[in-house]
VOBA-1610 file (N, C-alpha, C; in pm, whole numbers, padded with zeros to 5 digits, always signed):
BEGIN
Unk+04817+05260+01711Unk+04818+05390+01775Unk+04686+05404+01852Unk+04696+05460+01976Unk+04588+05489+02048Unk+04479+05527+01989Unk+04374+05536+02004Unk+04270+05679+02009Unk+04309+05836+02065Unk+04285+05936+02004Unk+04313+06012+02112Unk+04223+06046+02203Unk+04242+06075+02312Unk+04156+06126+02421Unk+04042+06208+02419Unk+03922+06188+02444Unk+03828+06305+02410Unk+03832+06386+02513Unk+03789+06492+02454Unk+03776+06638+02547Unk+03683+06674+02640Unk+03581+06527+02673Unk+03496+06526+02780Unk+03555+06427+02869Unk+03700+06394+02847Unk+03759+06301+02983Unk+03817+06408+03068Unk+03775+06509+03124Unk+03774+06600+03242Unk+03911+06662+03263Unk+03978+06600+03306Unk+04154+06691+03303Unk+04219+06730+03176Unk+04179+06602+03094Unk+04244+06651+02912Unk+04165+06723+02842Unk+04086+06817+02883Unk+04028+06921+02801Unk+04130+07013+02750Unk+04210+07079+02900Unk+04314+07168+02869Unk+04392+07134+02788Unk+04440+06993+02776Unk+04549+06967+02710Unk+04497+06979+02546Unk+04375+06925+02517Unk+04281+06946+02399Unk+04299+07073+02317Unk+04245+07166+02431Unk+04271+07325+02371Unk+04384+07337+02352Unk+04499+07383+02430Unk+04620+07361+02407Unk+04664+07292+02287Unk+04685+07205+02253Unk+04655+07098+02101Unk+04603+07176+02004Unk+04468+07214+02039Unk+04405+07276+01901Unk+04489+07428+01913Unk+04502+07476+02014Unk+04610+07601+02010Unk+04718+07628+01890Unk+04774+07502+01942Unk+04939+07501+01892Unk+04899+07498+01719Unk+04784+07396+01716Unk+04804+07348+01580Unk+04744+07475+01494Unk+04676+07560+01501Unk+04615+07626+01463Unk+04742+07712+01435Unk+04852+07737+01520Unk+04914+07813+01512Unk+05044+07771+01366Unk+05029+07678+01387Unk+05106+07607+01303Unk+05042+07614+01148Unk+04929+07578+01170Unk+04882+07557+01019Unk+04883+07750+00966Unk+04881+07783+01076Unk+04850+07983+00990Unk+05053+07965+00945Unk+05111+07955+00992Unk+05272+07959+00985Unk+05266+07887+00828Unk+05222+07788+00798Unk+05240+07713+00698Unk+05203+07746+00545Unk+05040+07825+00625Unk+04954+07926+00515Unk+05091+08000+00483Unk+05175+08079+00564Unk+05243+08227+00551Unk+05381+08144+00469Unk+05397+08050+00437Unk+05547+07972+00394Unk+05516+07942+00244Unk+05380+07909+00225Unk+05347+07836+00091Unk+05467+07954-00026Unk+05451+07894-00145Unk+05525+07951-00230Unk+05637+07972-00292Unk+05726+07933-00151Unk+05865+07984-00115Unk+05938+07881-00229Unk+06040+07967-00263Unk+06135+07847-00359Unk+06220+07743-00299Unk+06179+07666-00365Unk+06265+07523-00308Unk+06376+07489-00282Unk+06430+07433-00153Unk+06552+07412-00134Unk+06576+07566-00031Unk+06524+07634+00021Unk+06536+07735+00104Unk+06506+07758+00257Unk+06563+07788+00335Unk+06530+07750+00472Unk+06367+07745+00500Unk+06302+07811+00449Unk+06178+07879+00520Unk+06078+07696+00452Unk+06145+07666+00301Unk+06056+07584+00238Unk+06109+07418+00364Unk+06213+07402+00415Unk+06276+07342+00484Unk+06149+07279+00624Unk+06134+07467+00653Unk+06053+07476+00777Unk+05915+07409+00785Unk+05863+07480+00649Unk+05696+07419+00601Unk+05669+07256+00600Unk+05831+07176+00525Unk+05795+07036+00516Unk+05818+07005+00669Unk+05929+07025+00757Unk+05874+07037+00912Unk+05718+07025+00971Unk+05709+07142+00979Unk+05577+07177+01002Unk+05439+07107+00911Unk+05410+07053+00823Unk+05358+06991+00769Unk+05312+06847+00779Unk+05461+06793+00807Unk+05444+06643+00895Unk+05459+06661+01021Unk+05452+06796+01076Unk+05386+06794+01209Unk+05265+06790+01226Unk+05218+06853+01160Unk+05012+06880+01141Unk+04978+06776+01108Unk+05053+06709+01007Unk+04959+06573+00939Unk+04990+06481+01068Unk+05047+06463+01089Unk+05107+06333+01240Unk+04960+06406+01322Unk+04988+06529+01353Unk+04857+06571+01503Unk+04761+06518+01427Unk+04731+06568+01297Unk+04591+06537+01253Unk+04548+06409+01242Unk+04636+06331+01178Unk+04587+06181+01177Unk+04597+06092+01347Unk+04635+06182+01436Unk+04576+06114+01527Unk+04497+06147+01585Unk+04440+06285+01594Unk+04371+06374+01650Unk+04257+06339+01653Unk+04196+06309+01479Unk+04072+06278+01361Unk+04108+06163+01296Unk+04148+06019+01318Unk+04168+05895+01297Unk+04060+05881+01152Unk+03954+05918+01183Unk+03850+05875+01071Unk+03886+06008+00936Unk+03985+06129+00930Unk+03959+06173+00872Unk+03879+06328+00823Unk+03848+06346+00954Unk+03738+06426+00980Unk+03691+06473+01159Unk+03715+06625+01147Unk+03673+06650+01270Unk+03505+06631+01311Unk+03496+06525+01463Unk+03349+06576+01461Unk+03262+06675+01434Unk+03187+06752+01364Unk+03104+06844+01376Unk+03201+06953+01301Unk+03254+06895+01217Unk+03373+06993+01147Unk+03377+07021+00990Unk+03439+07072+00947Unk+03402+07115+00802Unk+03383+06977+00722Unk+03475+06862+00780Unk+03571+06737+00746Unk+03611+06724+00579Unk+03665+06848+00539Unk+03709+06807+00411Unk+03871+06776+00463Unk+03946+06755+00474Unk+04129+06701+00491Unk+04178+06840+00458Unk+04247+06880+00513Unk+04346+07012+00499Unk+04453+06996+00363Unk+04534+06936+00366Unk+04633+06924+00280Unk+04725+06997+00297Unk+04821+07020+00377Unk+04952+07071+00339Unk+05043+07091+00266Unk+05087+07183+00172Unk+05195+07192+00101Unk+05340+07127+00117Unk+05418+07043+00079Unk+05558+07034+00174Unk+05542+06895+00278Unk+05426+06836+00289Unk+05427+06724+00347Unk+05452+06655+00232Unk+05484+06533+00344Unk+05556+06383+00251Unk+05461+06305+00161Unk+05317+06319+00162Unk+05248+06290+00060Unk+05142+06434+00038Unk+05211+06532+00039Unk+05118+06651+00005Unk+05018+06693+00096Unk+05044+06647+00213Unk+04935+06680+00328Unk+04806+06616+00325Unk+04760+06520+00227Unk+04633+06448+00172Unk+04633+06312+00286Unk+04545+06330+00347Unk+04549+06207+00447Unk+04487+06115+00368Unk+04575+06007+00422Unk+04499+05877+00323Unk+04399+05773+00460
//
């Protein structure tokens, strides 16, 4: 898998923000799902959404860790190994 693009290669900034946009938006959606009983549309949605974040994230932050970022791993609820990047 590629690298992803850094946000000082001049045209893909927007796309960057945008990226961190979406995902941000996603991970608050995921916060708002936790809990839900299993086997229910909404819990359906979260494992969706979960190996969506983990896919952006592990390519986003390859090493694990955003530059200049909290870099502890998020973890998602409902992902396919618990959101724990390995």
């Amino acid at each position: 898998m590629p690298a992803w693009p850094s946000a000082a290669a001049g045209s893909l900034s927007l796309k960057t923000a945008e990226s961190e946009a979406v995902h941000g938006v996603l991970v608050q959606r995921a916060d708002a799902l936790e809990g839900l009983t299993e086997g229910s549309d909404e819990k359906a949605e979260l494992k969706r959404i979960g190996d969506a974040v983990e896919a952006y994230e592990a390519a986003r932050w390859p090493e694990g860790e955003a530059p200049g970022g909290k870099g502890s791993p998020r973890g998602l609820p409902g992902c396919a190994n618990g959101g724990v990047r390995q």
